[in-house]
C-alpha positions in Angstrom: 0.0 0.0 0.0 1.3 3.6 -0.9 1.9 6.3 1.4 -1.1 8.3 -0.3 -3.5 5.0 0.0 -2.6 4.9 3.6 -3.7 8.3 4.5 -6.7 7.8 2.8 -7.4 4.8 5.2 -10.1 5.7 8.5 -7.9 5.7 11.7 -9.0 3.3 13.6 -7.4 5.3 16.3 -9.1 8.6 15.4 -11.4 11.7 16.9 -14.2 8.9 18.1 -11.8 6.7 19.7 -9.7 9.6 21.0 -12.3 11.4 22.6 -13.9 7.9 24.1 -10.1 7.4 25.7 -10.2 11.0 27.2 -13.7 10.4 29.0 -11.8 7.1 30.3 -9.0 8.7 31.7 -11.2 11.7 33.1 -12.8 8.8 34.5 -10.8 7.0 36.2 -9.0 10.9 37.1 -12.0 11.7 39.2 -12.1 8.0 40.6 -8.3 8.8 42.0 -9.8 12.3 43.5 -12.9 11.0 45.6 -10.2 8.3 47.1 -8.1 10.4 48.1 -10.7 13.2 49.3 -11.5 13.6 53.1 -15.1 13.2 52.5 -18.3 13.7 50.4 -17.0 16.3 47.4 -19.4 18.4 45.1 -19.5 19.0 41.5 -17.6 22.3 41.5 -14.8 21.5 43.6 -14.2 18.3 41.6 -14.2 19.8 38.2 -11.9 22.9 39.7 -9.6 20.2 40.8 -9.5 18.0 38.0 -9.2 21.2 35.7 -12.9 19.9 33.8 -16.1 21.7 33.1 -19.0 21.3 35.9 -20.9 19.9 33.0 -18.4 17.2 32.5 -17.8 16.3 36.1 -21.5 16.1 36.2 -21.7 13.2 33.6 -19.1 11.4 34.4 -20.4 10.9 38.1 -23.8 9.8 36.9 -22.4 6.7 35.1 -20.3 5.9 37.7 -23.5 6.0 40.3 -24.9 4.2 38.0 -22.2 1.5 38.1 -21.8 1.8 41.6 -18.6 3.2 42.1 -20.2 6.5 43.6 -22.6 7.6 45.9 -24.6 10.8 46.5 -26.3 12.3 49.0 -27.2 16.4 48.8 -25.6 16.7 45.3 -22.5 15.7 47.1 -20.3 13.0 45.9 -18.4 9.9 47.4 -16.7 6.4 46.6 -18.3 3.5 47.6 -16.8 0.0 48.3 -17.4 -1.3 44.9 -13.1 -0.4 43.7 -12.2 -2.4 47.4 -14.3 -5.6 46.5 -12.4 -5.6 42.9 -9.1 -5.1 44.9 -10.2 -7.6 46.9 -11.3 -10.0 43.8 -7.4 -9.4 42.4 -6.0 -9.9 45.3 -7.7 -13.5 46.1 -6.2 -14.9 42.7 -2.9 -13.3 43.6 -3.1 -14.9 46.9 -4.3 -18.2 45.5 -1.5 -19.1 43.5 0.8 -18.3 47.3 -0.9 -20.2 49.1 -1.4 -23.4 46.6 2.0 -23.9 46.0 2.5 -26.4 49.0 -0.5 -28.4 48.7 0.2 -28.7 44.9 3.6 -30.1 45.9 2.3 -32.1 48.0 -0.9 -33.6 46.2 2.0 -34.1 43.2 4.0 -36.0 45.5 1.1 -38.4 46.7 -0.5 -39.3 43.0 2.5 -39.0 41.2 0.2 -37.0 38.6 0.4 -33.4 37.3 -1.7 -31.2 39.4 -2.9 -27.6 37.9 -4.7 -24.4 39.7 -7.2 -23.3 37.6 -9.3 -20.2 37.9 -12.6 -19.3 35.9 -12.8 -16.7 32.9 -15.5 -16.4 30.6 -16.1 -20.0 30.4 -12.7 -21.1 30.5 -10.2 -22.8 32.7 -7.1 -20.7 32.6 -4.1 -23.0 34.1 -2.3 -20.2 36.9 0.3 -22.7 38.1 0.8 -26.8 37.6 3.6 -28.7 39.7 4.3 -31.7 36.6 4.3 -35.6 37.2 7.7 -37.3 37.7 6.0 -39.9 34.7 7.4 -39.9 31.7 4.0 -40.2 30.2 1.9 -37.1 31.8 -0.8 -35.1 30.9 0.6 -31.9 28.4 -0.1 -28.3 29.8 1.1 -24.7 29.7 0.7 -22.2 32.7 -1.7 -19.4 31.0 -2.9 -22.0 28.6 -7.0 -22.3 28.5 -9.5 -25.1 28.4 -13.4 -25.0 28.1 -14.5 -25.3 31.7 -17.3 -27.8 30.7 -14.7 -30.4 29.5 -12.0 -30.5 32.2 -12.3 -31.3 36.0 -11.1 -28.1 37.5 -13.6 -27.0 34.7 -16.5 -28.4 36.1 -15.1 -27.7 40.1 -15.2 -24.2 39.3 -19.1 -24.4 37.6 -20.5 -26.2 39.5 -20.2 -23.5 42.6 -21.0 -20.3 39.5 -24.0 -18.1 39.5 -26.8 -20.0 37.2 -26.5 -17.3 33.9 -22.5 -18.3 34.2 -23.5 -21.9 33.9 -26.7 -21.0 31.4 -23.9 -18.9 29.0 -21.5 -22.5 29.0 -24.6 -24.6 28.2 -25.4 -23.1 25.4 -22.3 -23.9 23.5 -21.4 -27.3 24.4 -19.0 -28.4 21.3 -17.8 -32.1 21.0 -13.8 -32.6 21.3 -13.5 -35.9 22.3 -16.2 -39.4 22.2 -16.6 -38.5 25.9 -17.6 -34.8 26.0 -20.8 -33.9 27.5 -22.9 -32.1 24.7 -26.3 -32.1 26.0 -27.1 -28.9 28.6 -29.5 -31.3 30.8 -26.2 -33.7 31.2 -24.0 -30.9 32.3 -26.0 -29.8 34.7 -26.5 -33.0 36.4 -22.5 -33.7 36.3 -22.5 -30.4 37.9 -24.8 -31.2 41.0 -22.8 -34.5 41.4 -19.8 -32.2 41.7 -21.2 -30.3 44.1 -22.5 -33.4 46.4 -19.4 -35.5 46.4 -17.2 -32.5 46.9 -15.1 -32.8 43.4 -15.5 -33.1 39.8 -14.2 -35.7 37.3 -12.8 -35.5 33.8 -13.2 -38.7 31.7 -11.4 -37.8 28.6 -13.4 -35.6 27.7 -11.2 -32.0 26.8 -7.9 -34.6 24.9 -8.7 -38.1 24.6 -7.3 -40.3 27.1 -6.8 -37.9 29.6 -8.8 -38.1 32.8 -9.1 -35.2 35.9 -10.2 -35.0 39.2 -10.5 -31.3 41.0 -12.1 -29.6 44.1 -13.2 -25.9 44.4 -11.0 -23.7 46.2 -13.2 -21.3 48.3 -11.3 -17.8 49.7 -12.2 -16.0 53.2 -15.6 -15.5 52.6 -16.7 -18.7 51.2 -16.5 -17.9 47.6 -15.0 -20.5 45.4 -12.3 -18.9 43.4 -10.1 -21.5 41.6 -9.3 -24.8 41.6 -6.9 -27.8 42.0 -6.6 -30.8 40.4 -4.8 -33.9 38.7 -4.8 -35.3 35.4 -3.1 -37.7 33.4 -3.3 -40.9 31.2 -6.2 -43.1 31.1 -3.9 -46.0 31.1 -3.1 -44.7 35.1 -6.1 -42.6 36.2 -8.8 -45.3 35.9 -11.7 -44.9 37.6 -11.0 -46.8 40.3 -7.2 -44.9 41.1 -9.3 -41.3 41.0 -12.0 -42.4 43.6 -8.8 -43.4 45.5 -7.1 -39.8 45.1 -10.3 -38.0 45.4 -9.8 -37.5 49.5 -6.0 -36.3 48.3 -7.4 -33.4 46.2 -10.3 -32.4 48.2 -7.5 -32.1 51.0 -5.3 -30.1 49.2 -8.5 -28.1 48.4 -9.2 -28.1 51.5 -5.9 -26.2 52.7 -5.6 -23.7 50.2 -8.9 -22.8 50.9 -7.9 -22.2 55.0 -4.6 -20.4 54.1 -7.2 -18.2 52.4 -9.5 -17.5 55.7 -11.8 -20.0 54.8 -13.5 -21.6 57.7 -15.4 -24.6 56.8 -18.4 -22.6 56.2 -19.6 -22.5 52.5 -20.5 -19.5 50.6 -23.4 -20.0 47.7 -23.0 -23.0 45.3 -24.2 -24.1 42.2 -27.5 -23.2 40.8 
């Protein structure tokens, strides 16, 4: 493409997206300024502060009420909790991966299989940290690499303790990768309940053919379940028979991630 070609190309980068970057900054500007005010802030002081019209101030504080970031009372202006309980959400899956190191060590030690920490994101399994089997034949993984939740154990750990429209949006685009993946929304949701019952979730082939799971949830300080831990490997090793054997190992090592977290035995809300 020419020089003159390229200049007649729309920047994708251009007034629109400019000025949609600006309100985002100005944003997150007048987030910073209620933090660090002493108190309840109106209109003008903000935008004299923040060096914006009143007008501007104005909007931008109605959709973040409207989000819940802010508060008002008298046409004055405060933060609420809502940026602390998103800290707190980063900081649990920071912590997580801490505090799971030793009972993934351990749990690795005891199977002899690979064991993975898994977390939840838009209807994937993303693998945060994995401790590998001594085998020579193990189960293949990469630590950021991503699975769909519905076909591996940690998967189904993490789904069966999710808000039901988290669990409706994965049932409704169940795809086939293996003989043994569960395709039908009315199955899923019953492998789900048994998860929730006996305390872990099973993988029978079902993501890579031939490679079988067993997880448990991971719950933090307030009885939210916010990862998972699991093992997988061959078939040939992980019959069913072996994983009903290691399922008191992983629901253990479950178990004490979840009390180096603050968890106290009491669960938060489960499945739908």
């Amino acid at each position: 493409m020419n020089d003159a070609a390229a200049a007649s190309e729309p920047d994708a980068d251009g007034p629109a997206a400019g000025a949609m970057n600006t309100t985002f900054v100005n944003g997150l500007a007048l987030l910073e300024a209620l933090a660090h005010a002493g108190g309840p802030c109106g209109v003008t002081e903000l935008a004299r502060e923040l060096g914006l019209t009143k007008s501007n101030v104005h909007r931008l504080l109605r959709t973040l009420s409207e989000r819940g970031y802010v508060s008002s009372a008298s046409g004055r202006y405060e933060i609420t909790l809502r940026l602390w309980e998103l800290g707190v959400e980063v900081l649990d899956k920071l912590d997580v991966k801490r505090v799971a190191l030793d009972p993934m060590e351990k749990l690795a030690a005891l199977t002899g299989e690979t064991v993975h920490l898994s977390i939840l994101d838009h209807g994937e399994v993303v693998y945060i940290d994995k401790v590998d089997s001594p085998q020579p034949v193990r189960a293949y993984s990469k630590i950021g690499g991503r699975a769909p939740a519905y076909c591996v154990a940690t998967g189904k750990a993490l789904l069966a303790h999710s808000a039901a429209a988290v669990v409706d949006a994965v049932a409704r685009d169940l795809r086939r990768h293996t003989p043994n993946t569960i395709t039908d929304a009315a199955e899923l949701r019953a492998e789900l309940r048994r998860a929730v019952e006996q305390g872990y979730a099973i993988n029978r082939g079902e993501w890579r053919d031939g490679v079988c799971g067993l997880a448990a949830p991971i719950r933090d300080g307030r009885g939210r379940v916010i990862a998972a831990i699991g093992i997988s490997g061959p078939v040939d090793r992980l019959k069913a028979r072996v994983m009903k054997q290691c399922a008191p190992a992983v629901v253990e090592a479950a178990r004490a991630t979840s009390a180096r977290l603050g968890w106290s035995g009491q669960a938060g809300p489960t499945a739908p």
